[in-house]
N, C-alpha and C positions, 0 to 999 in steps of 0.2 A: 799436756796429758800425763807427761812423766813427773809431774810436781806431784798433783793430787791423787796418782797413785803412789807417794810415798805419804804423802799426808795419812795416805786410810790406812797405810801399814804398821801394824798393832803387836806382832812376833815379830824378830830379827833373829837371823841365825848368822853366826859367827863361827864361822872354821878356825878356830885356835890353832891348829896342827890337822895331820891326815887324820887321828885317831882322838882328838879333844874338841870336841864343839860346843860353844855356849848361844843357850836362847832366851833374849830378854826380853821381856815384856814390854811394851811401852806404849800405851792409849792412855796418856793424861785426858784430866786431874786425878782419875780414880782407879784405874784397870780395870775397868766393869767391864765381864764376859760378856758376850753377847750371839746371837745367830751368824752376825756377821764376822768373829773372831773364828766360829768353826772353822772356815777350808782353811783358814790361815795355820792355824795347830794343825789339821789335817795336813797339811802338806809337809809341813816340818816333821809330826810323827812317824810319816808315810818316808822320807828321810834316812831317818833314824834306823827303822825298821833294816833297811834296804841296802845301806853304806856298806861294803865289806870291809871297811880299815876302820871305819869308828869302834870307839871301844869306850866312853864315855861322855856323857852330855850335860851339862847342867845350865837347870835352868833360872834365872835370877830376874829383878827388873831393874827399869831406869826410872822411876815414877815415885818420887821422893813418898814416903808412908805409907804405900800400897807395891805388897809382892802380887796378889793380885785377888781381885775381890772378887763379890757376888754376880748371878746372872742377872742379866740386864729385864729389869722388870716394866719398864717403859716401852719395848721392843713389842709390838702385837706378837698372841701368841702362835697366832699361824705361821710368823716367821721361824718358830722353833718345828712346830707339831708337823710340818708338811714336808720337813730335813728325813731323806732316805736313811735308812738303815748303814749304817759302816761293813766294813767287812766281816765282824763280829756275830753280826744280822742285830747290836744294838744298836740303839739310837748314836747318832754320832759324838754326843759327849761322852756316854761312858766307856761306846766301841772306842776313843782314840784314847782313853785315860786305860782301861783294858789292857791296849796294844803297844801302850810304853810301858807299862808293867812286863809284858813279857817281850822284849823286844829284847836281843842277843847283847845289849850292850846297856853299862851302868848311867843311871840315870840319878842326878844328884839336885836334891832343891835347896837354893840360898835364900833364905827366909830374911830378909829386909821391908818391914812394916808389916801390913794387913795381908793376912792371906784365911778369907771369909770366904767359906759357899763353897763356890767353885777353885778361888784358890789353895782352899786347904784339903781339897778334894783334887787337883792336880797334883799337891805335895805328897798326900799318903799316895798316890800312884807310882810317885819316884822310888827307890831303891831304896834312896838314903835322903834324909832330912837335915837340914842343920842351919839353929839360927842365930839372930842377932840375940842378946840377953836384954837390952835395952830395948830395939828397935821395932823385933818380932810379935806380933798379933797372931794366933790363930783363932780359932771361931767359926763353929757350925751354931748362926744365928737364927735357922728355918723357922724349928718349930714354936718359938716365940713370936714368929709373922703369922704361924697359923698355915704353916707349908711344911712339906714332909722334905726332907732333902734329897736328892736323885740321882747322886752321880757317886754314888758307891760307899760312900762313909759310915753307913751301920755295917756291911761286911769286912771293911775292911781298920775301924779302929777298935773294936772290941780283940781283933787278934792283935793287935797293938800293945796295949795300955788295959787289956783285960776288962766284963761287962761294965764293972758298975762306974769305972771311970769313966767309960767311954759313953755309956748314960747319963754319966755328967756332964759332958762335954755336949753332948748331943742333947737333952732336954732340958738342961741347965743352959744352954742357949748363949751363952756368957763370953767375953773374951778371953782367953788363955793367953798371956804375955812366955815371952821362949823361956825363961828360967823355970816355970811350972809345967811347962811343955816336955821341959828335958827331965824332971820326976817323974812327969807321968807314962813316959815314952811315946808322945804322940812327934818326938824328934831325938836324933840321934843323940842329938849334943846343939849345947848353948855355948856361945862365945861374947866375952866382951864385943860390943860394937867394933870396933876396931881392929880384931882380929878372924875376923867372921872370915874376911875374902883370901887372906892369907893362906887360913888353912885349908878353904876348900880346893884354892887354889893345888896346891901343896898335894891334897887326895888325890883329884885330878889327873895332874901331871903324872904320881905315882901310880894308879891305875894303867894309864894310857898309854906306859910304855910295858905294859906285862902281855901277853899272847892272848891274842882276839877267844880263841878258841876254848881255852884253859875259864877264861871270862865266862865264857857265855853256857859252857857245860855244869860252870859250878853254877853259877845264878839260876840254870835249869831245875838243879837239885834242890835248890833253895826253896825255886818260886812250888816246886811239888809239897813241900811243906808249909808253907806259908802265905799264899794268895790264896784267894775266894774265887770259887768258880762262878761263871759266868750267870746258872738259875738262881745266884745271892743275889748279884747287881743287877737283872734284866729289870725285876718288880719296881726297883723304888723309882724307876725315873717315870714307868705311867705313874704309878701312886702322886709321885711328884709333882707330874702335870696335873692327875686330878686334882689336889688337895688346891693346889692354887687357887680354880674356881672356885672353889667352895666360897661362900657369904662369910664366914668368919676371917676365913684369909685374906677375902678383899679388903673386909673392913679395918683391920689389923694394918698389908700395905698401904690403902689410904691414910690412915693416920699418922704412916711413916713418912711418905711424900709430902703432906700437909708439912711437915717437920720437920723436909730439908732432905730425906732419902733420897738416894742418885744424884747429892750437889755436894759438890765441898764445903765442909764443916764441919760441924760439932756431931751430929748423927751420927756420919760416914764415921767421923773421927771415936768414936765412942758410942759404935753402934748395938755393942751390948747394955750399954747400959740404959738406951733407948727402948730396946724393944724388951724390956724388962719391967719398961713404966707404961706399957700399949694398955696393959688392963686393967691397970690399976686408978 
């Protein structure tokens, strides 16, 4: 029993120190989010939230070309729709992306591969972004499936990267490699591959030995100017859910499935440039 509950185990958290903890992702081949990854971030956020010696967390993966991808669209959707409200009173993916935004302690994403859908929508949740130049993908590919996206990225990349980029990003559908990512500020900063983990490392450690308190009062002041409050994010994830059902949407994921969506390859691997060719 204790095998196949590390098999289903999809986050890992790593206490690096009392005040440095790292959580990786790790459900090969692909990181696809899914209903059943909720309690898992839920309990790590819940964590986070709670630790009085934490003072920064970052999160990374182990899943060679994927930081971490889209929701799992093969999942029936009762498996999502019938998930209780969070603490928030939102839906559990945006209440636990919410509650790491304003959680007393920095939250840092190392952007290594794909981070599509939900995982570019985990990233703009973190504090601080930072990715590979080579290895980094982002990509909000919704509305080229014919789906609205739900888990916060029109409130919160427009304050980013300003409207019309972030309408680029967002209706241009497209993938964003990290060296365009870091012009357009949808991340802090792009690194040679090879120097990616060094430096976060490096921020990290530097954060985590500065006073819990000093942290979390200034991040207070920050997040006053700078987050979306909760009536931006509550809308898009019903919209979300409706738009899915729609007939255009279906027809749109059917031709992606048909075409490899949800399986390792070419799609996954270049999956803007897929749902680019859905209508044409």
């Amino acid at each position: 029993m204790q095998t196949e509950t590390k098999l289903k185990k999809q986050i890992h958290l790593r206490q690096r120190s009392r005040n440095y903890w790292q959580v990786t992702i790790d459900h090969p081949p692909l990181n696809i989010f899914g209903p059943d990854t909720i309690p898992q971030l839920d309990e790590v956020i819940t964590a986070i939230e709670t630790d009085e010696d934490l003072r920064v967390v970052v999160f990374d993966s182990n899943v060679e070309g994927f930081f971490l991808t889209h929701y799992d669209f093969v999942a029936p959707i009762e498996n999502t729709t019938r998930l209780p409200p969070g603490p928030t009173g939102l839906h559990p993916l945006p209440d636990m992306l919410v509650r790491l935004s304003r959680a007393p302690v920095v939250s840092i994403a190392s952007i290594r591969g794909r981070a599509t859908g939900v995982g570019s929508e985990l990233a703009l949740a973190c504090d601080m972004r930072f990715a590979s130049r080579e290895k980094a993908i982002l990509s909000h590919f919704e509305v080229g499936d014919g789906v609205v996206p739900g888990g916060g990225p029109m409130a919160r990349l427009p304050r980013l990267m300003g409207r019309g980029r972030a309408l680029e990003v967002l209706l241009g559908a497209d993938d964003i490699p990290g060296d365009l990512a870091e012009r357009y500020g949808y991340v802090n900063r792009s690194f040679p591959d090879a120097d990616l983990d060094a430096f976060v490392e490096s921020l990290a450690t530097r954060i985590a030995s500065f006073d819990k308190r000093a942290i979390s009062e200034t991040k207070r002041f920050v997040d006053v100017a700078s987050l979306p409050p909760d009536f931006e994010i509550a809308p898009e994830w019903d919209v979300c859910l409706a738009s899915i059902m729609r007939p255009a949407a279906q027809e749109r994921i059917k031709k992606l499935m048909d075409q490899g969506f949800h399986k390792t390859g070419d799609v996954e691997n270049r999956l803007g440039y897929h749902v680019g060719q859905l209508g044409r």
